[in-house]
SEGUNU-892701 format. One record per residue (C-alpha): x, y, z. Coordinates in steps of 0.5 Angstrom, whole numbers, padded with zeros to 4 digits, always signed. Each point is the difference from the previous one (the first is absolute). Layout:
residues N
XYZ...
end
This chain:
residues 461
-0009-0068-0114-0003-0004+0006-0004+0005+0006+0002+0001+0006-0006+0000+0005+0001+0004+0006-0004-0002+0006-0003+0005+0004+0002+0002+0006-0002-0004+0007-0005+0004+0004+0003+0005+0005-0003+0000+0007-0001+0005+0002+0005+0004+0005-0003-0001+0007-0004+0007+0003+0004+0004+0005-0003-0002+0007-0006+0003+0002+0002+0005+0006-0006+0003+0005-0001+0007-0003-0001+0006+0004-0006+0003+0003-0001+0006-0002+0005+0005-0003-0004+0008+0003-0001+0005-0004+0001+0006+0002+0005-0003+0004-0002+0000+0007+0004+0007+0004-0001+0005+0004+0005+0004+0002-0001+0001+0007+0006+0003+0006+0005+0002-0006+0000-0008-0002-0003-0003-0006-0004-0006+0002-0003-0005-0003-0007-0004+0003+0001-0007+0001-0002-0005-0006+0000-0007-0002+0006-0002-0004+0003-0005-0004+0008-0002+0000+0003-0004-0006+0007-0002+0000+0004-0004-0005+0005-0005+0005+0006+0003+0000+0006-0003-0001+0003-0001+0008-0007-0002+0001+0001-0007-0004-0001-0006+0004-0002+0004+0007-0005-0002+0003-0006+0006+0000-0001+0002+0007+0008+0001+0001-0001+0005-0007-0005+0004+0003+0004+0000+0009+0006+0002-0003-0001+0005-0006-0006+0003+0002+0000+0004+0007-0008+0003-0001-0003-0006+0004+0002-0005+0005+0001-0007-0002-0007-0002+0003-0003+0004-0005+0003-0003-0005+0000-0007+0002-0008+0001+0001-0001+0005-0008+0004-0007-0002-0005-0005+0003-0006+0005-0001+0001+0001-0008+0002+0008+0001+0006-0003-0003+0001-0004-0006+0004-0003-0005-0003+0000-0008-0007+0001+0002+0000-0006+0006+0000-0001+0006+0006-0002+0003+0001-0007+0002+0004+0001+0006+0005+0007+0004+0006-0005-0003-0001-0001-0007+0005+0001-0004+0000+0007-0005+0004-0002-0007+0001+0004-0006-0007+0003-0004-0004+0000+0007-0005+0005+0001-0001+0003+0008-0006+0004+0001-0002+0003+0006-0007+0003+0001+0000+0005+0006-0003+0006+0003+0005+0005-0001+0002+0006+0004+0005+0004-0003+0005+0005+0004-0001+0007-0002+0005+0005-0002+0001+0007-0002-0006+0004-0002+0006+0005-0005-0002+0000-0007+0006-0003-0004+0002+0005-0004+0002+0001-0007+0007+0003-0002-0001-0001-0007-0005-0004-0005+0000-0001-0008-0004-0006-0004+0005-0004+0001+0002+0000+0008-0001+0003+0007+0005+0002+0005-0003+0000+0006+0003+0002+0007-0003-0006+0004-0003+0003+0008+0004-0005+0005-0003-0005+0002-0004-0003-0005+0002-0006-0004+0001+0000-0008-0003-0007+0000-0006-0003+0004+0003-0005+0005+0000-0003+0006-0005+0005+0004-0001+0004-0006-0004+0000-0006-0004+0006-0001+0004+0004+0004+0007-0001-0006+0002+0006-0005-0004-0005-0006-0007+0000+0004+0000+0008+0002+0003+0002-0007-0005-0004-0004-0006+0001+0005+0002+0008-0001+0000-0002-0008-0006-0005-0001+0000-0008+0001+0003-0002-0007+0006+0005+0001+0007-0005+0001+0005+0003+0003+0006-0003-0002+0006+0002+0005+0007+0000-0002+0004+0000+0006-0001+0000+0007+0000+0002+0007-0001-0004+0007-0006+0002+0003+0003+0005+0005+0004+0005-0005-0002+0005-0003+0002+0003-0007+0000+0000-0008-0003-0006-0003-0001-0001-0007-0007-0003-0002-0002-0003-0009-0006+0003-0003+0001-0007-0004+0004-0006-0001+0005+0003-0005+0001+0005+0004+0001-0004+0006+0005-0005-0003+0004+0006-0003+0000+0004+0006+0002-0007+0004+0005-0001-0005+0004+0007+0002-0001+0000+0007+0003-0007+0000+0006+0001-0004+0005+0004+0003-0001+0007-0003-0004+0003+0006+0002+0004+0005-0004+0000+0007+0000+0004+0005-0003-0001+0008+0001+0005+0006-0001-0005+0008+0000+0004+0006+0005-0004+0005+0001-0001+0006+0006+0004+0003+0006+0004-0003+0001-0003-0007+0007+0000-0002+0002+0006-0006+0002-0001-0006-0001-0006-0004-0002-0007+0003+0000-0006-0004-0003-0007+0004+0001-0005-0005-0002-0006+0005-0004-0007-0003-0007+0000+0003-0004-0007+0001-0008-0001+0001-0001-0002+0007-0006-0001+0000-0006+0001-0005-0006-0001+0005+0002+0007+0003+0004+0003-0005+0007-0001+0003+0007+0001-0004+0007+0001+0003+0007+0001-0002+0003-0008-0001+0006-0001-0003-0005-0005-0004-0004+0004-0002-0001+0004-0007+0004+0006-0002-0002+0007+0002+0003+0007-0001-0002+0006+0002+0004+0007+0001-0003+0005+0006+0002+0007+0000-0002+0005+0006-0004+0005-0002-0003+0004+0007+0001-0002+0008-0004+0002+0005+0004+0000+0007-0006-0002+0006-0003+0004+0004+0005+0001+0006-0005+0000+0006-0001-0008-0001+0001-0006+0000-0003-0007-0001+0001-0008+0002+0000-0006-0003-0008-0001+0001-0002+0007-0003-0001+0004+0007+0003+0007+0001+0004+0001+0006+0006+0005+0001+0003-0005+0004+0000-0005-0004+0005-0003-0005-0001+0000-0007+0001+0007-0003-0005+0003-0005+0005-0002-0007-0004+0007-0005-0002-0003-0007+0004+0000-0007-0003+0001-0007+0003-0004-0005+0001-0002-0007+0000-0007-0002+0001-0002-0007-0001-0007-0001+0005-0004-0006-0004-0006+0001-0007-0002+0002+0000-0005+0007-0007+0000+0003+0000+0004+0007+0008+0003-0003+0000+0007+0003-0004-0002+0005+0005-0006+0002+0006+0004-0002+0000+0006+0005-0002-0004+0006+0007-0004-0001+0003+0007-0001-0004+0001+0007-0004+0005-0003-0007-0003-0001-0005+0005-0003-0003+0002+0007-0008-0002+0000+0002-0007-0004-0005-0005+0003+0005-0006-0001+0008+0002+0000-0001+0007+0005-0004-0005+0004+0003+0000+0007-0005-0005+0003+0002-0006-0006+0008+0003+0000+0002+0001+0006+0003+0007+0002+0006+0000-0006-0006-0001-0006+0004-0005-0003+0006+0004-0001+0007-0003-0003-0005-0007+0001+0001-0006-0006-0001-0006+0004-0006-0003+0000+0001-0003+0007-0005+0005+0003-0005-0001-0007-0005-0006+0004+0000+0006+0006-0001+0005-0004-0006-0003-0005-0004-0002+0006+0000+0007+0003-0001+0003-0007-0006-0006+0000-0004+0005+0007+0000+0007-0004-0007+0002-0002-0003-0007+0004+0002+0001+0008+0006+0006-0001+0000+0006-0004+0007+0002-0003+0004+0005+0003+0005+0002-0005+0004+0005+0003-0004+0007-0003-0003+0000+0006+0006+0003+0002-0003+0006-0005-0004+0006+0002-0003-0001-0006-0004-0006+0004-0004+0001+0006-0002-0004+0005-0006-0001-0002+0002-0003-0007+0005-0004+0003-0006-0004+0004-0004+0000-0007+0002-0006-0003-0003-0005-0004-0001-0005+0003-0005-0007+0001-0006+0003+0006-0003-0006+0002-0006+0000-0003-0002-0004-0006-0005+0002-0007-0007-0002+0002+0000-0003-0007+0005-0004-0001+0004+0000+0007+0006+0003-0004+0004+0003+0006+0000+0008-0001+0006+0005+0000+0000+0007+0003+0002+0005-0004+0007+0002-0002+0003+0006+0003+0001+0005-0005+0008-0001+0001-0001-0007-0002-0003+0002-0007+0007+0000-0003+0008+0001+0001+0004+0006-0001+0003-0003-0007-0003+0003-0006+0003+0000-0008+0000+0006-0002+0003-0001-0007+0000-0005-0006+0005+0003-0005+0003-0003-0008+0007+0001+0000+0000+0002-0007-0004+0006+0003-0007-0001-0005-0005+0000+0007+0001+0002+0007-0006-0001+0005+0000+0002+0007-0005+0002+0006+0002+0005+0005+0003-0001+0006-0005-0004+0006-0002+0005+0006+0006-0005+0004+0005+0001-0003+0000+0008+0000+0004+0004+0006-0005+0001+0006-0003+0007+0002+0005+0004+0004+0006-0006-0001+0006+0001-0005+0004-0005-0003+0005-0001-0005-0003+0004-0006-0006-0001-0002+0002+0001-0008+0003-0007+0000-0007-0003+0001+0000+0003-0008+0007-0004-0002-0001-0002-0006+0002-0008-0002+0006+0002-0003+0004-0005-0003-0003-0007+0003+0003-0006-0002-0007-0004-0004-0001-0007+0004-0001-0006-0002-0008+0000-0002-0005-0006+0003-0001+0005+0005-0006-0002+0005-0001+0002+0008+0002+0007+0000+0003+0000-0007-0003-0002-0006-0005-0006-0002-0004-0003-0006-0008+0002+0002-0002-0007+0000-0007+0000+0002-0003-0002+0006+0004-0003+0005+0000-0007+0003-0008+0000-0001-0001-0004+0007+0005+0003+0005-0006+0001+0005
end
């Protein structure tokens, strides 16, 4: 019987090594805050963005990336970091402010960071076991580091709270400015089953917003399609071609205004003007399926938007209808450009200035750049954020199992409890419990429920 002689196999070569990417600086530990004036601080430091190129960046050139997604700096910081080497592409320099980003590229960007400060309330714990905890989110507090914010996210105070190698793993998420229950694994198991579940359509939500006006009774379904209008300045709006949405409201209380006073179109208090005071209603919002900004985008088509909203209760962006009944996108050119101003040369007046909540000195301290520049880097520098910019009135106040093995819940916010010496509709409705809620359609995001996926665009500056 003749042998068969088998040759061995050719060499492989080797797979190719990642692309080298500038590391970050220095990672401080303990983590640099201080608490000062009621906000939680972080004292400027050097970092490093690494990003991988994502898939609208292909084929564009990398100054046009940095000028139209990211609003922190002017282009001609940009096109300086670009020339300059402070950003980079796989480790090296960049060859001119037009190459051409493909798929697989690398972009690092070396900078002296100065991060926005936030509330100094401690995130609270509704539950905890050696699987998850449930935690109720303060306002105004990223879940992830993005954009401005790195320390001062939910991940880097919890783990700075329980010791660095401690990884929290956030289960779904809420946008910066609402408050509420969020669900964070202790481990990857436990994460993915409870990221699982909360994205399968077994899970009841339950949100409270305090909106302008007198909210009609009963119950109100909104079932417009919304569409992102601009990523840049987290704009999204009711378009015919944008993405299903539902959500069902319910009135719970209204607070009629004080029947002294009225206020203008540009926030002044004259009796002789002519825009009454509307009062306020608390409102339950159940959201069936999980479009980014949805409630918020929702009860401003309704013409009800939550009062203090910096983006759609905002009359110097919106006009005096704050985009009431509106789904055409003549005005979005109009509208982006003026939402651009807000926190560089104007401050938002969303219409809680109508609020006595809201003095006269608040409403002028508003975050906002102040004209000086950081003797470090030249960074221009922001004032302080006035406490009613800290957060909006919309908190989730309720993540449920429709089958009734779990219900985690918070008490309600300060804001949305009757005011001293008012009456409303009673205020045990504020305790309505969710009843029989159609379950939604899971894959929530925005104000509904979405996968923790980690940190968010590494290099949004």
């Amino acid at each position: 019987m003749a042998l068969t002689v088998i040759e061995p196999p050719p060499a492989q070569t080797p797979p190719a090594p990642p692309p080298d990417v500038v590391t970050t600086p220095c990672d401080p530990w303990p983590r640099p805050y201080y608490l000062e004036d009621g906000l939680r601080r972080v004292a400027p430091y050097h970092f490093t963005y690494n990003t991988n190129v994502k898939e609208r960046w292909r084929g564009r050139e990398i100054l046009d990336i940095f000028r139209d997604e990211f609003r922190d700096r002017s282009e001609e910081y940009y096109k300086d970091a670009i020339e300059t080497g402070k950003i980079q592409v796989n480790g090296q320099p960049v060859s001119s402010t037009f190459a051409k980003m493909k798929n697989g590229d690398v972009i690092s960007h070396t900078l002296h960071r100065h991060e926005p400060p936030v509330t100094a309330k401690a995130i609270g714990i509704v539950h905890e076991d050696e699987d998850m905890i449930v935690i109720n989110k303060p306002a105004g507090v990223p879940v992830h580091p993005a954009g401005r914010y790195n320390y001062n996210s939910v991940i880097e105070i919890m783990r700075a709270e329980r010791g660095h190698q401690w990884n929290p793993l956030p289960c779904n998420r809420l946008d910066r400015l609402t408050s509420g229950v969020m669900f964070i694994g202790k481990h990857k198991k436990a994460a993915e089953k409870l990221t699982d579940q909360l994205m399968s359509r077994t899970v009841r939500k339950e949100y409270v917003a305090r909106v302008r006006g007198e909210f009609p009774e009963g119950d109100v379904v909104c079932e417009q399609p919304i569409l992102q209008i601009s990523p840049k300045l987290g704009l999204n709006r009711v378009r015919a071609n944008g993405k299903q949405a539902k959500t069902v409201f319910r009135r719970l209380a209204y607070y009629p205004p004080s029947p002294t006073t009225t206020t203008t179109t540009n926030g002044t208090n004259d009796n002789t003007l002519a825009e009454p005071k509307q009062g306020y209603s608390i409102v339950r919002c159940r959201p069936l399926t999980g479009r980014t900004h949805q409630l918020r985008v929702h009860l401003q088509f309704l013409g009800h938007p939550i009062t203090n909203d910096p983006i759609y209760a905002n009359r110097r962006v919106f006009g005096p209808s704050l985009g009431q009944s509106s789904s055409s996108a003549t005005d979005d050119e109009d509208i982006m450009t003026r939402l651009s101003r807000m926190g560089k040369e104007d401050y938002a007046e969303a219409v809680a200035y109508e609020d006595e909540m809201v003095g006269e000195y608040e409403r002028k301290k508003a975050e906002k750049m102040t004209g000086e520049a950081c003797g470090v880097c030249g960074t221009p520098l922001y004032s302080d954020p006035g406490t009613h910019e800290l957060g909006i009135y919309l908190h989730a106040r309720r993540y449920a199992d429709a089958g009734g093995e779990w219900s985690y819940e918070t008490a309600l916010p300060g804001w949305a409890l009757p005011p001293e010496g008012r009456e409303g509709e009673s205020d045990l409705l504020l305790a309505v419990e969710l009843g029989e809620l159609e379950v939604g359609e899971g894959g929530m995001d925005g104000e509904g429920v979405g996968v923790g996926s980690g940190a968010e665009a590494a290099a949004a500056q």
